[in-house]
DRENZA-117899 format. One record per atom (N, C-alpha, C): residue in three letters; x, y, z. Coordinates in steps of 0.1 Angstrom, whole numbers, always signed. Example, Ala and Ser with C-alpha at 12.3 -4.5 7.8 and 13.67 -1.06 7.14 Angstrom:
<rs>
{code = ala; x = +132; y = -57; z = +78}
{code = ala; x = +123; y = -45; z = +78}
{code = ala; x = +132; y = -33; z = +78}
{code = ser; x = +128; y = -22; z = +71}
{code = ser; x = +137; y = -11; z = +71}
{code = ser; x = +129; y = +0; z = +79}
</rs>
This chain:
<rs>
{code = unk; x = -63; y = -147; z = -174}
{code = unk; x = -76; y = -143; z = -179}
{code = unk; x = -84; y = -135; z = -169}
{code = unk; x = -87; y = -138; z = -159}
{code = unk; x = -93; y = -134; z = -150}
{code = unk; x = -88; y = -118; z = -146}
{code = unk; x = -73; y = -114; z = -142}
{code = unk; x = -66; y = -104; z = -140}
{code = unk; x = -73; y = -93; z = -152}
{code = unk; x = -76; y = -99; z = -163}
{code = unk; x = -81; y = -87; z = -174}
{code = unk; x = -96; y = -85; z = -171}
{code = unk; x = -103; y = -92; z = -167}
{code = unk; x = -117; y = -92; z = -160}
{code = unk; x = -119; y = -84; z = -153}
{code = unk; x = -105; y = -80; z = -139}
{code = unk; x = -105; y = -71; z = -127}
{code = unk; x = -105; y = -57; z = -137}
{code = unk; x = -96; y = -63; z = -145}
{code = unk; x = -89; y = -43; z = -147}
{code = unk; x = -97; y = -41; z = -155}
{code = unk; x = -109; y = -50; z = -158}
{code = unk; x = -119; y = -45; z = -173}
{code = unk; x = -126; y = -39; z = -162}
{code = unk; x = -128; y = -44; z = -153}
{code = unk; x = -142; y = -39; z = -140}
{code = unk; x = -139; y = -27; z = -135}
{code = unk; x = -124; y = -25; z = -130}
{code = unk; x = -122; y = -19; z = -125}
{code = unk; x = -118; y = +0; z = -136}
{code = unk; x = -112; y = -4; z = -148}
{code = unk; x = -109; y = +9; z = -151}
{code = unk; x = -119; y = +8; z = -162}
{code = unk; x = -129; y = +0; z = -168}
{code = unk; x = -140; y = +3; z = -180}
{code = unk; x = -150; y = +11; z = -171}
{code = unk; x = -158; y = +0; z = -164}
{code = unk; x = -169; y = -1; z = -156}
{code = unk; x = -171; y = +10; z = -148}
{code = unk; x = -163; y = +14; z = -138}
{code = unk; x = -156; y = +21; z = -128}
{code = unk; x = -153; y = +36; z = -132}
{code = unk; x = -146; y = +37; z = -142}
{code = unk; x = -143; y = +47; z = -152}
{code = unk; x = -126; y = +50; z = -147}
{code = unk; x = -117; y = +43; z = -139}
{code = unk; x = -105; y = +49; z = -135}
{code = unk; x = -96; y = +47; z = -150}
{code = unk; x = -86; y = +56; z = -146}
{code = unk; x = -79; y = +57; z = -158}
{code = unk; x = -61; y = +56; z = -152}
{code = unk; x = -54; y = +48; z = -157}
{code = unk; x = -41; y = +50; z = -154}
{code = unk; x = -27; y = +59; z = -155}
{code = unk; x = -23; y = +64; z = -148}
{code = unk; x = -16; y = +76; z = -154}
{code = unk; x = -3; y = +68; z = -151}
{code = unk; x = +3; y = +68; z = -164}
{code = unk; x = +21; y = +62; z = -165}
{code = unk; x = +22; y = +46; z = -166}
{code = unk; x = +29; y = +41; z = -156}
{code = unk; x = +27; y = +24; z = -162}
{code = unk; x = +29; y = +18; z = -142}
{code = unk; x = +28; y = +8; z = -141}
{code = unk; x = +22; y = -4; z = -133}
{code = unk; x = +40; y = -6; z = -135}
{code = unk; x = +45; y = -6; z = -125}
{code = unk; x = +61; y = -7; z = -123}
{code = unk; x = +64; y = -26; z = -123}
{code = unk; x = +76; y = -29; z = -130}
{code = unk; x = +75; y = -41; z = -133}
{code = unk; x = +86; y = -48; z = -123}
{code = unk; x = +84; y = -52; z = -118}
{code = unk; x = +87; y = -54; z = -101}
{code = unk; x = +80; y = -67; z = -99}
{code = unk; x = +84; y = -78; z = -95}
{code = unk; x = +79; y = -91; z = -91}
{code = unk; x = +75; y = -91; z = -78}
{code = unk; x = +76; y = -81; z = -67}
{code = unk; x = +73; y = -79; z = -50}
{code = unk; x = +79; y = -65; z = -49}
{code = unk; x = +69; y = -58; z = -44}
{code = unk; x = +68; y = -49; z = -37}
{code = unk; x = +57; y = -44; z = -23}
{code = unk; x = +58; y = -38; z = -18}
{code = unk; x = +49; y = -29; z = -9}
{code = unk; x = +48; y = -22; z = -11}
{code = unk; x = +32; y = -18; z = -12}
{code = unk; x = +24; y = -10; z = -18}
{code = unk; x = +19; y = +4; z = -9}
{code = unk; x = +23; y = +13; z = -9}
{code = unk; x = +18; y = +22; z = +2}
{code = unk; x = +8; y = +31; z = -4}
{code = unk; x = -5; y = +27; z = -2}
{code = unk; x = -19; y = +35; z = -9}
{code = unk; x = -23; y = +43; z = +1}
{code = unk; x = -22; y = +55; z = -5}
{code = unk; x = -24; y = +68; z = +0}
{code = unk; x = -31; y = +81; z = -4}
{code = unk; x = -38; y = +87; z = -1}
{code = unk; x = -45; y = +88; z = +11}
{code = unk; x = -59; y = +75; z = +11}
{code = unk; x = -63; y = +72; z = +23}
{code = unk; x = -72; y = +65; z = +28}
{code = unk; x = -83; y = +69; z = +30}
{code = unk; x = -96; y = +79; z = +25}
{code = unk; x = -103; y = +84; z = +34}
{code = unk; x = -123; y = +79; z = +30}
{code = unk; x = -121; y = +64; z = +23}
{code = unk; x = -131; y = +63; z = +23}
{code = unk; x = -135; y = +43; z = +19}
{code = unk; x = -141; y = +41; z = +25}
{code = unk; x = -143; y = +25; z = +21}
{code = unk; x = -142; y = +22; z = +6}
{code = unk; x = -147; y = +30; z = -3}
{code = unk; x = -144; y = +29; z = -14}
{code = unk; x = -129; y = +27; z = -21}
{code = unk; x = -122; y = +30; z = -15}
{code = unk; x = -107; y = +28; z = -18}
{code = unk; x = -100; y = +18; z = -12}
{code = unk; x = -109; y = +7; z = -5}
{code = unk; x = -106; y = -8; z = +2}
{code = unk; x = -115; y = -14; z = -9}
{code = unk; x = -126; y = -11; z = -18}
{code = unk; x = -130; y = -16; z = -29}
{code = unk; x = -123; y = -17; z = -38}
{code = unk; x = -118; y = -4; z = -41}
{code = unk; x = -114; y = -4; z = -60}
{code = unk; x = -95; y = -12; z = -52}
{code = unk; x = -95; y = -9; z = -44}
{code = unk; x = -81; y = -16; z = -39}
{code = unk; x = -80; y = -35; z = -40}
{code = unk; x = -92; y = -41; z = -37}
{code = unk; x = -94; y = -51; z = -38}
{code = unk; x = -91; y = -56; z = -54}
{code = unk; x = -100; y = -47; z = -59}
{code = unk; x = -100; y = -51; z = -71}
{code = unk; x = -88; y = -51; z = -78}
{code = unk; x = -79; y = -35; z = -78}
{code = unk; x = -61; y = -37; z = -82}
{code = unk; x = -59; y = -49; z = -75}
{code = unk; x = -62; y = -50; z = -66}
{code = unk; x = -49; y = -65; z = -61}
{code = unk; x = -50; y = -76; z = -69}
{code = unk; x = -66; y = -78; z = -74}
{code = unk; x = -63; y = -95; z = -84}
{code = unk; x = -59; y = -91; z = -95}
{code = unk; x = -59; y = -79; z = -103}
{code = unk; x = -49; y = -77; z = -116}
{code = unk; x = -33; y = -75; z = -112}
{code = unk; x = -29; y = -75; z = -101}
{code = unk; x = -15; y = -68; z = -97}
{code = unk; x = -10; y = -80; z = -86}
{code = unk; x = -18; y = -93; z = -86}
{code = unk; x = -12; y = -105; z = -81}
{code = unk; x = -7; y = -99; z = -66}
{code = unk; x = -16; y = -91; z = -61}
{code = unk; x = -15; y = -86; z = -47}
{code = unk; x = -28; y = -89; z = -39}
{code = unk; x = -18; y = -86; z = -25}
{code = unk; x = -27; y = -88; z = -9}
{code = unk; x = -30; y = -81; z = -2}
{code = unk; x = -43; y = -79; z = +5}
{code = unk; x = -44; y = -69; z = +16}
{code = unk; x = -45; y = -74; z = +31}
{code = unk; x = -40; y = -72; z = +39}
{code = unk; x = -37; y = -77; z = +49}
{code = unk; x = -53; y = -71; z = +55}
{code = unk; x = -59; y = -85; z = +62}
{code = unk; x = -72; y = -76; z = +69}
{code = unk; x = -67; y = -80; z = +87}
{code = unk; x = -70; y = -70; z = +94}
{code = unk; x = -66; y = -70; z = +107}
{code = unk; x = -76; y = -75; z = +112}
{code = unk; x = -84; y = -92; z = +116}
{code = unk; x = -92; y = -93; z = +124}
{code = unk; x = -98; y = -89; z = +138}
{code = unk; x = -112; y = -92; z = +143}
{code = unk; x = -109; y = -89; z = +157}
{code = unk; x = -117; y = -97; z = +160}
{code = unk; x = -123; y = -94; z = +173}
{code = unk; x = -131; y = -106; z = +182}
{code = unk; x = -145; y = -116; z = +172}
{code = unk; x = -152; y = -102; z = +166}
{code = unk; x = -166; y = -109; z = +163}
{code = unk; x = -165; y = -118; z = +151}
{code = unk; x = -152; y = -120; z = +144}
{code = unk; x = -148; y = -131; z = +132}
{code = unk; x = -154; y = -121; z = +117}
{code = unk; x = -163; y = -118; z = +117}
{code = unk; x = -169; y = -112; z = +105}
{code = unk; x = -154; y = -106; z = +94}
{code = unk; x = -143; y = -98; z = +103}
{code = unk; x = -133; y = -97; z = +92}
{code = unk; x = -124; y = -110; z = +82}
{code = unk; x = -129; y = -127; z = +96}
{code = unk; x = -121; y = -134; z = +89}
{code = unk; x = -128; y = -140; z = +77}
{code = unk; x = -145; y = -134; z = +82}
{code = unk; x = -151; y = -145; z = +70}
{code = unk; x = -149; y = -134; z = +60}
{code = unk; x = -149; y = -119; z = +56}
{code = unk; x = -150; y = -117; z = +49}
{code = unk; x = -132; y = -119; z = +36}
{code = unk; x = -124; y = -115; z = +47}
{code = unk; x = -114; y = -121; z = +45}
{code = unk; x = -111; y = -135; z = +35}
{code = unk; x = -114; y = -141; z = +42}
{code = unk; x = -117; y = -156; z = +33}
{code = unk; x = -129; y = -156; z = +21}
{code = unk; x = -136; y = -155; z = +20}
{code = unk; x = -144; y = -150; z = +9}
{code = unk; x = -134; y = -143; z = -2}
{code = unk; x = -125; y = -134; z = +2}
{code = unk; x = -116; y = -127; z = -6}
{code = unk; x = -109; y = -131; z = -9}
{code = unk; x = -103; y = -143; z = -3}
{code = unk; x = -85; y = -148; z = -6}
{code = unk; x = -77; y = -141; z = -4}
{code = unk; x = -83; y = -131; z = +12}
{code = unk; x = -73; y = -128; z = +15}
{code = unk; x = -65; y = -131; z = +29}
{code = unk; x = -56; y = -126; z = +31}
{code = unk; x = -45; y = -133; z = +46}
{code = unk; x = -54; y = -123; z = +53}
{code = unk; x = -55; y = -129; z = +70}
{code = unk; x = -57; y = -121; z = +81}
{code = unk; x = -45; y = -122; z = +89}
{code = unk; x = -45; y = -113; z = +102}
{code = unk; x = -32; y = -112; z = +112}
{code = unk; x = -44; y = -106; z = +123}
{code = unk; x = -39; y = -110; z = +132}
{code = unk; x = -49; y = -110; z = +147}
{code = unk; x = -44; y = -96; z = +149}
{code = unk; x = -53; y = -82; z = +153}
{code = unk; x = -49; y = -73; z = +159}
{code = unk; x = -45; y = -72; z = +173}
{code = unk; x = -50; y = -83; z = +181}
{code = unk; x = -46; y = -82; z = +196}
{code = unk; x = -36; y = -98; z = +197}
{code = unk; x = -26; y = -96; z = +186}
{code = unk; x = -20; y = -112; z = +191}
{code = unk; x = -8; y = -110; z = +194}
{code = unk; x = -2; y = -110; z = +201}
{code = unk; x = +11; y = -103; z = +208}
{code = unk; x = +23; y = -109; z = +202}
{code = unk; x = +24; y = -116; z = +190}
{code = unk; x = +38; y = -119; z = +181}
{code = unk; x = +39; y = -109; z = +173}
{code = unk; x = +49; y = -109; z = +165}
{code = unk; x = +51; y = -97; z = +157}
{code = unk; x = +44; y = -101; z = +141}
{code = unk; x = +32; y = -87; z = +144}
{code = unk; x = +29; y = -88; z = +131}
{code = unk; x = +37; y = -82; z = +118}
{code = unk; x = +49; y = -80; z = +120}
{code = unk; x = +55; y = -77; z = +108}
{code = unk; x = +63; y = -89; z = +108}
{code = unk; x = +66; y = -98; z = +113}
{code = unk; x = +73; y = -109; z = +109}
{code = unk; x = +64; y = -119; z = +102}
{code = unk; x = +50; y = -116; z = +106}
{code = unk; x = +37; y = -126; z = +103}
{code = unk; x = +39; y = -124; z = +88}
{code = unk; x = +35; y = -110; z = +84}
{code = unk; x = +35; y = -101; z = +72}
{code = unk; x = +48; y = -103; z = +64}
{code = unk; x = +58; y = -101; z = +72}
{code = unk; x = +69; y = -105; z = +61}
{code = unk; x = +71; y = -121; z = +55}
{code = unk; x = +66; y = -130; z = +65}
{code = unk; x = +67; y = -150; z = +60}
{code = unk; x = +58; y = -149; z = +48}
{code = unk; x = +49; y = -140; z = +50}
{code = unk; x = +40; y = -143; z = +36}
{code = unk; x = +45; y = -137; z = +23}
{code = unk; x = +54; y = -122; z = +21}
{code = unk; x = +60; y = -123; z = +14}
{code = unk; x = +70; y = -128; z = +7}
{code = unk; x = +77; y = -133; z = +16}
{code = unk; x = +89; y = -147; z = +18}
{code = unk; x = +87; y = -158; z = +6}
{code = unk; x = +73; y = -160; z = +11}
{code = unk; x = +68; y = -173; z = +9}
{code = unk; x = +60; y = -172; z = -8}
{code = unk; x = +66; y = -162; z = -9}
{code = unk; x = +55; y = -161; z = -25}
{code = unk; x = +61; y = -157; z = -32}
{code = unk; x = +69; y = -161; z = -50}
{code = unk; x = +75; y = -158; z = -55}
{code = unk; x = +77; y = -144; z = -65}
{code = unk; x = +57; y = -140; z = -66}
{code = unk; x = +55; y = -122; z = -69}
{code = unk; x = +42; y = -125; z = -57}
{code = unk; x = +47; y = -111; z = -54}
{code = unk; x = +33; y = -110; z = -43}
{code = unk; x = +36; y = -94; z = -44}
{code = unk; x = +22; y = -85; z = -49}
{code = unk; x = +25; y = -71; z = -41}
{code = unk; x = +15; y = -70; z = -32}
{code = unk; x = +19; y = -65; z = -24}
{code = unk; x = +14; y = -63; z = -4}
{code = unk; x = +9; y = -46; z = -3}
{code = unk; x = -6; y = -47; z = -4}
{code = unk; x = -9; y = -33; z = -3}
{code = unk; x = -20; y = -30; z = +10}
{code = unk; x = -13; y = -16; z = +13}
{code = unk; x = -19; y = -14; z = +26}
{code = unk; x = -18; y = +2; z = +26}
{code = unk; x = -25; y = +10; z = +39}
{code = unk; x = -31; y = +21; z = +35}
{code = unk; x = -22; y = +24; z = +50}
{code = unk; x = -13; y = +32; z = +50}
{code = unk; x = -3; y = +35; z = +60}
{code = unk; x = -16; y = +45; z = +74}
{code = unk; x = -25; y = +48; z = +70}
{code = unk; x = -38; y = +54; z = +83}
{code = unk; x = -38; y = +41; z = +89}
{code = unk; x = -40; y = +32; z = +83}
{code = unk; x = -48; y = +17; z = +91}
{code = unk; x = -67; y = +23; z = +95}
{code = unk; x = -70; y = +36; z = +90}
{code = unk; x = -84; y = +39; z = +89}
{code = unk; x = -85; y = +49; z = +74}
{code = unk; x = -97; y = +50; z = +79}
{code = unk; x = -101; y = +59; z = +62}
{code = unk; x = -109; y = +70; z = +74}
{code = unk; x = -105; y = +72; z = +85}
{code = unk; x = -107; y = +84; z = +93}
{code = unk; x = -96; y = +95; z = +97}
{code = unk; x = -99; y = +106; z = +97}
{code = unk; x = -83; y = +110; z = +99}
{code = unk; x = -78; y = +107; z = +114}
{code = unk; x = -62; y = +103; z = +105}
{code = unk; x = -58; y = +103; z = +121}
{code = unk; x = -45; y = +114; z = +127}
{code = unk; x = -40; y = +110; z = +138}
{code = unk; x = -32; y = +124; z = +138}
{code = unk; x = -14; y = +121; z = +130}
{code = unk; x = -15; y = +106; z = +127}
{code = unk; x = -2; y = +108; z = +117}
{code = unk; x = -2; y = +90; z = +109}
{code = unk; x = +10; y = +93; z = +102}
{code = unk; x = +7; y = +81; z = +97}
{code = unk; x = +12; y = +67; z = +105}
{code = unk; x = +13; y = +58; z = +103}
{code = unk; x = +20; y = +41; z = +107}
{code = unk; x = +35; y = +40; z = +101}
{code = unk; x = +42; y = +34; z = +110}
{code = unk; x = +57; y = +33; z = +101}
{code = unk; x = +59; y = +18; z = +99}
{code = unk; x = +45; y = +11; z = +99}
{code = unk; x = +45; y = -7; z = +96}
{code = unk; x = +52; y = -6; z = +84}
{code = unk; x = +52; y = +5; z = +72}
{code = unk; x = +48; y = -2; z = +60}
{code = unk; x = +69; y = -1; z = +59}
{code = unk; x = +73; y = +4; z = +62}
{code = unk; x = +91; y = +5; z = +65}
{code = unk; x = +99; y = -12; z = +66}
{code = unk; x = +93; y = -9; z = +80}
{code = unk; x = +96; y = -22; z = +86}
{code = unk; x = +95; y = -34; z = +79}
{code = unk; x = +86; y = -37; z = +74}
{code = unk; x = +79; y = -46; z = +66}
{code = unk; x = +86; y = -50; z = +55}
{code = unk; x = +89; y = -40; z = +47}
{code = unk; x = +94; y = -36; z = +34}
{code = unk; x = +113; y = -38; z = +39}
{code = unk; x = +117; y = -35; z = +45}
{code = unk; x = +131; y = -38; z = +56}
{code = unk; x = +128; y = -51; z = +54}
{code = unk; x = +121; y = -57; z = +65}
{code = unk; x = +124; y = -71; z = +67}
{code = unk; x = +123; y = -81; z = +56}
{code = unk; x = +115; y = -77; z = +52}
{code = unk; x = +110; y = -83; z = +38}
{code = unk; x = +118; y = -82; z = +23}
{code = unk; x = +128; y = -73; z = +25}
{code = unk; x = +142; y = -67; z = +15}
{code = unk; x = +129; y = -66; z = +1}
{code = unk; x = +121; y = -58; z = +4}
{code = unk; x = +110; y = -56; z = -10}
{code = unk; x = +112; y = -40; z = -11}
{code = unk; x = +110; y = -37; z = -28}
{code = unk; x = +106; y = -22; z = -27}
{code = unk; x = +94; y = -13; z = -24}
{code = unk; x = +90; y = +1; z = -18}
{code = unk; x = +80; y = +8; z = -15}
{code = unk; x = +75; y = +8; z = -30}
{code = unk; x = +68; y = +8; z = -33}
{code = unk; x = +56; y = +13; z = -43}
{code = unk; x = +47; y = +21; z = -38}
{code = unk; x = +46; y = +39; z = -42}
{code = unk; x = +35; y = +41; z = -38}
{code = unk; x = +26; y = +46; z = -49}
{code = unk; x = +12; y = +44; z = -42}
{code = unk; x = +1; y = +44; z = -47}
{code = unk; x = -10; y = +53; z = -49}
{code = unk; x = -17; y = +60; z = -54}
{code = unk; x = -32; y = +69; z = -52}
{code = unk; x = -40; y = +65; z = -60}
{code = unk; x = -51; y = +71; z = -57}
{code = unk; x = -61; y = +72; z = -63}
{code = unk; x = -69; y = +86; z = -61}
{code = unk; x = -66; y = +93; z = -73}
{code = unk; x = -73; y = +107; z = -72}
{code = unk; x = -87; y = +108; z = -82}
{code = unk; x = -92; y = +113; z = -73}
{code = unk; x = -108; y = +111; z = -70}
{code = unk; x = -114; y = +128; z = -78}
{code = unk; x = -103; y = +136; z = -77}
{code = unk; x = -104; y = +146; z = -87}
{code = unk; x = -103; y = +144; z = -99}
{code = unk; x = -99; y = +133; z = -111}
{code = unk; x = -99; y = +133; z = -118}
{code = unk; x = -100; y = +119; z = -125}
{code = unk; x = -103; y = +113; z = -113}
{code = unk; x = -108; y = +96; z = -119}
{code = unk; x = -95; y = +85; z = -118}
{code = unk; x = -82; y = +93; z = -116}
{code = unk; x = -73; y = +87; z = -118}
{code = unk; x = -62; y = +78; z = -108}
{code = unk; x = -59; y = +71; z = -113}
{code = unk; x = -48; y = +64; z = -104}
{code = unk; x = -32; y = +59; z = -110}
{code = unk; x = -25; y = +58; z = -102}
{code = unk; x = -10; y = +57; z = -104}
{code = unk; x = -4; y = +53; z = -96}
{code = unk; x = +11; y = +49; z = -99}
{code = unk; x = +20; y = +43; z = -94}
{code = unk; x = +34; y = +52; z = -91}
{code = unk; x = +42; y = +50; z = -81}
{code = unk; x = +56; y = +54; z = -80}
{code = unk; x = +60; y = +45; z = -86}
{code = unk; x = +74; y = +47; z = -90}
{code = unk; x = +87; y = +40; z = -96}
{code = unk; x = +90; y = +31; z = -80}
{code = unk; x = +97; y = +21; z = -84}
{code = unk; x = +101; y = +12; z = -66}
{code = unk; x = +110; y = +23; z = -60}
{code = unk; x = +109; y = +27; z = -47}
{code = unk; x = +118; y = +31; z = -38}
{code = unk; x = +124; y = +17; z = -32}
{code = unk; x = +137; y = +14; z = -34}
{code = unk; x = +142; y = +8; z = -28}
{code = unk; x = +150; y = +13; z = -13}
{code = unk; x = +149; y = +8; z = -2}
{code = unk; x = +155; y = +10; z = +13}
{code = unk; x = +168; y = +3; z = +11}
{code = unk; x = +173; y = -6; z = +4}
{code = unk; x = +184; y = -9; z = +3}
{code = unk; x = +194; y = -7; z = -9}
{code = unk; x = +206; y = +2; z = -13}
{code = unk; x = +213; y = +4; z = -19}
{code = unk; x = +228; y = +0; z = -19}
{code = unk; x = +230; y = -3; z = -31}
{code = unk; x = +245; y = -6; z = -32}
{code = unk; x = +255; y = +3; z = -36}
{code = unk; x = +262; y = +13; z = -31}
{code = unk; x = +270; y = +26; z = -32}
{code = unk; x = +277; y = +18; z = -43}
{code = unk; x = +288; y = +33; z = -48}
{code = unk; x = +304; y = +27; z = -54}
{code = unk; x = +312; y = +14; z = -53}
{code = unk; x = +312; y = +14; z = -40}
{code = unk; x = +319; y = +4; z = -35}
{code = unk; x = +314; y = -9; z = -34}
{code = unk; x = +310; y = -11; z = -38}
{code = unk; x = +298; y = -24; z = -35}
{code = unk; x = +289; y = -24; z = -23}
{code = unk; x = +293; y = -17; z = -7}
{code = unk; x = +291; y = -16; z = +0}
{code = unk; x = +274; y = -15; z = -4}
{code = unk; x = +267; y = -22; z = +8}
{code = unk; x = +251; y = -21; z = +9}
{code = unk; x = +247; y = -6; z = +22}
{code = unk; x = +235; y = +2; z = +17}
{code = unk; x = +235; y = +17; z = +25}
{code = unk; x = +218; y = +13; z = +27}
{code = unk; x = +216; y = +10; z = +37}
{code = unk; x = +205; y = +12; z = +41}
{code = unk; x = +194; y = +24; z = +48}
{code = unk; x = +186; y = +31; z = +38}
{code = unk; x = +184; y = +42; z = +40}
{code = unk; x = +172; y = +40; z = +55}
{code = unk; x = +173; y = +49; z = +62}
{code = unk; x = +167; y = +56; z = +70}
{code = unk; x = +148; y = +58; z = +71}
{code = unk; x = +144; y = +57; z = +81}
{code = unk; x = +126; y = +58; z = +74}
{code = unk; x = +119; y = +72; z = +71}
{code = unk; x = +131; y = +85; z = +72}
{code = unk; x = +129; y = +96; z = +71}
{code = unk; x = +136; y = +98; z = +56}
{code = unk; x = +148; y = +88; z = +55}
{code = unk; x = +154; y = +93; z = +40}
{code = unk; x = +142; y = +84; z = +27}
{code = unk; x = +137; y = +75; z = +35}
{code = unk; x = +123; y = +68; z = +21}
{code = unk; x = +114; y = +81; z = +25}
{code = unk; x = +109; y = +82; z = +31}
{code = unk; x = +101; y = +86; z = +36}
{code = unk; x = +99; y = +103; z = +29}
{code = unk; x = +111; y = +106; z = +27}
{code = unk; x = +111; y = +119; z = +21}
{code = unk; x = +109; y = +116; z = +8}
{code = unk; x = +114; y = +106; z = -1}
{code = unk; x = +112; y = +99; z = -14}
{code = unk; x = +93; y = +99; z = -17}
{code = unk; x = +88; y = +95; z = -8}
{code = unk; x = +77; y = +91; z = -9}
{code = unk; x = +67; y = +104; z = -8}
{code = unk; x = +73; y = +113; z = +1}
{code = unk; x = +65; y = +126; z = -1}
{code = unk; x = +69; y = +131; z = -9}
{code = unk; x = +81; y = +132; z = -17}
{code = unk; x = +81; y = +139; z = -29}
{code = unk; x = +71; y = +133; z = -43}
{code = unk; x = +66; y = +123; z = -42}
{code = unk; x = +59; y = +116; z = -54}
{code = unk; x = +49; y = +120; z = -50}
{code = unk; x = +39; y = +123; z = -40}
{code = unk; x = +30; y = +129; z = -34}
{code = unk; x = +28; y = +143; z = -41}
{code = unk; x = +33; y = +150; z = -34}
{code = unk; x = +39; y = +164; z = -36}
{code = unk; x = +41; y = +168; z = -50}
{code = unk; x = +49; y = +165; z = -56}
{code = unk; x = +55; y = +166; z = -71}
{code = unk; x = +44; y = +162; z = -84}
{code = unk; x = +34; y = +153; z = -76}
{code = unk; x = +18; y = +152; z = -89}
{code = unk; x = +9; y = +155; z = -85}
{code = unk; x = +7; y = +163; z = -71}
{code = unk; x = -4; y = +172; z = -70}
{code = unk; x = -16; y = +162; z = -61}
{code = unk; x = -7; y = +154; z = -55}
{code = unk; x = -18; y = +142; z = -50}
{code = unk; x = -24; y = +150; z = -35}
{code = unk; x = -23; y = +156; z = -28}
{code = unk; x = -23; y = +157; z = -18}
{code = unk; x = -39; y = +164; z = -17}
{code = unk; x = -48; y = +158; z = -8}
{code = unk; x = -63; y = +163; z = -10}
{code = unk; x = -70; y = +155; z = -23}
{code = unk; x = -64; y = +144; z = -27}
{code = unk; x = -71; y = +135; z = -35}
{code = unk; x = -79; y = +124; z = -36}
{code = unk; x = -82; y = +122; z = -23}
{code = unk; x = -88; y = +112; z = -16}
{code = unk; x = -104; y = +118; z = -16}
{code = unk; x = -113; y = +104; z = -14}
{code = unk; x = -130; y = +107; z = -18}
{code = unk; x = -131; y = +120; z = -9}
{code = unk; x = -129; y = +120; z = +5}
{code = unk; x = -135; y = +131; z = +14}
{code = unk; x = -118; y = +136; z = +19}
{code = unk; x = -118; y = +145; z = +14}
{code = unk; x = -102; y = +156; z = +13}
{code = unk; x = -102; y = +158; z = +31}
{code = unk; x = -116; y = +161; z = +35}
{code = unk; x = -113; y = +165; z = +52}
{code = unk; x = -109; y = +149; z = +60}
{code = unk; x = -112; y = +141; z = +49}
{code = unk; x = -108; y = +125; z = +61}
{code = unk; x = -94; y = +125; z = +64}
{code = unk; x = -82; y = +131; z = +51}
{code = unk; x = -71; y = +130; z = +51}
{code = unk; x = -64; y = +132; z = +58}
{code = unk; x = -52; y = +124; z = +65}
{code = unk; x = -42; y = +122; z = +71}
{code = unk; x = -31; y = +134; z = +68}
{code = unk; x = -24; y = +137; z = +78}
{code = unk; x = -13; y = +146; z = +69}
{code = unk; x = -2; y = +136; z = +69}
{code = unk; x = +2; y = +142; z = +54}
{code = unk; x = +12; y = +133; z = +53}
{code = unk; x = +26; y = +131; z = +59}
{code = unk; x = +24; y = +129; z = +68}
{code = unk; x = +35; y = +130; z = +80}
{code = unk; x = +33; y = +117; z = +92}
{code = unk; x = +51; y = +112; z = +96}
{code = unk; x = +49; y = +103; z = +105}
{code = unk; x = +49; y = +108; z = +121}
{code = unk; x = +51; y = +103; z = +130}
{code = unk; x = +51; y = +107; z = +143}
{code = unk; x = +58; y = +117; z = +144}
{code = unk; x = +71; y = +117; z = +138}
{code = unk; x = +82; y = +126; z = +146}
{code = unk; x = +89; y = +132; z = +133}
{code = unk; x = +81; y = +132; z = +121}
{code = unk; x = +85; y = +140; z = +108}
{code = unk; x = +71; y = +151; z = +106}
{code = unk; x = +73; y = +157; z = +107}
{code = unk; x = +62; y = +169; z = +106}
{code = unk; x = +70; y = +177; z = +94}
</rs>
């Protein structure tokens, strides 16, 4: 009941409108893109309790992200704790029988000079599919990719595990191919869509 409450708030109230369908996938990672304004950690909040999803908040010294965090129901991970936060990130997926895990591959809503390659790893260790995400601000709208799966079963039964340049090109094409690119609240915040060493 409540999940219909978010998405009343979020696509009545709000005015967003869905384009295609909400991929029916029990666990995925969510890769919401572009990042370029707090508002898109709001209406993202709000998808998460209709879509039985989490946002990872990265605490730090002065506590304020854990209280707000908690207020939200949602998980924290220490930004200066020297375990692996993708193993942190992946036990909670593990541990949950649907969970979608959404995150904003900037880790800011300022531009930076490329993207994070957490959301791979994660999604790897985690054996979950990429889902990616937008929210275009040109036209009120938001959507979903189909699952990119990283792991494949060829002819042979054999398992192919693709590469973070072979997802990674998957994911720019969904970008690219609906015209998402400069769809974010402030178009100059935006990231180019590129990782370190894929330009």
């Amino acid at each position: 009941m409540l999940s219909y409450i978010y998405r009343f708030i979020h696509d009545t109230l709000f005015g967003w409108k869905l384009v295609g369908e909400i991929p029916k996938v029990k666990k995925a990672l969510v890769f919401s893109y572009p990042h370029t304004s707090y508002w898109d950690g709001f209406y993202t909040i709000l998808t998460s309790y209709f879509l039985n999803g989490y946002i990872i908040f990265k605490s730090d010294d002065n506590g304020w992200v854990n209280t707000v965090a908690y207020l939200l129901g949602q998980p924290t991970v220490d930004r200066k704790q020297s375990c692996n936060q993708t193993q942190i990130i992946s036990d909670l997926i593990n541990s949950k029988e649907n969970i979608w895990l959404l995150m904003s591959p900037e880790s800011s809503c300022s531009k930076m000079p490329h993207l994070r390659t957490g959301f791979y790893y994660i999604a790897l260790k985690s054996n979950v599919p990429i889902v990616c995400a937008n929210y275009n601000y040109n036209k009120s709208e938001y959507m979903f990719s189909e699952p990119i799966y990283i792991k494949e079963i060829s002819d042979d039964t054999e398992i192919y595990t693709k590469t973070i340049n072979e997802v990674f090109d998957e994911i720019k094409h969904f970008y690219y191919k609906n015209n998402l690119i400069r769809s974010g609240k402030y178009p100059d915040n935006e990231t180019f869509l590129a990782l370190k060493d894929n330009k």
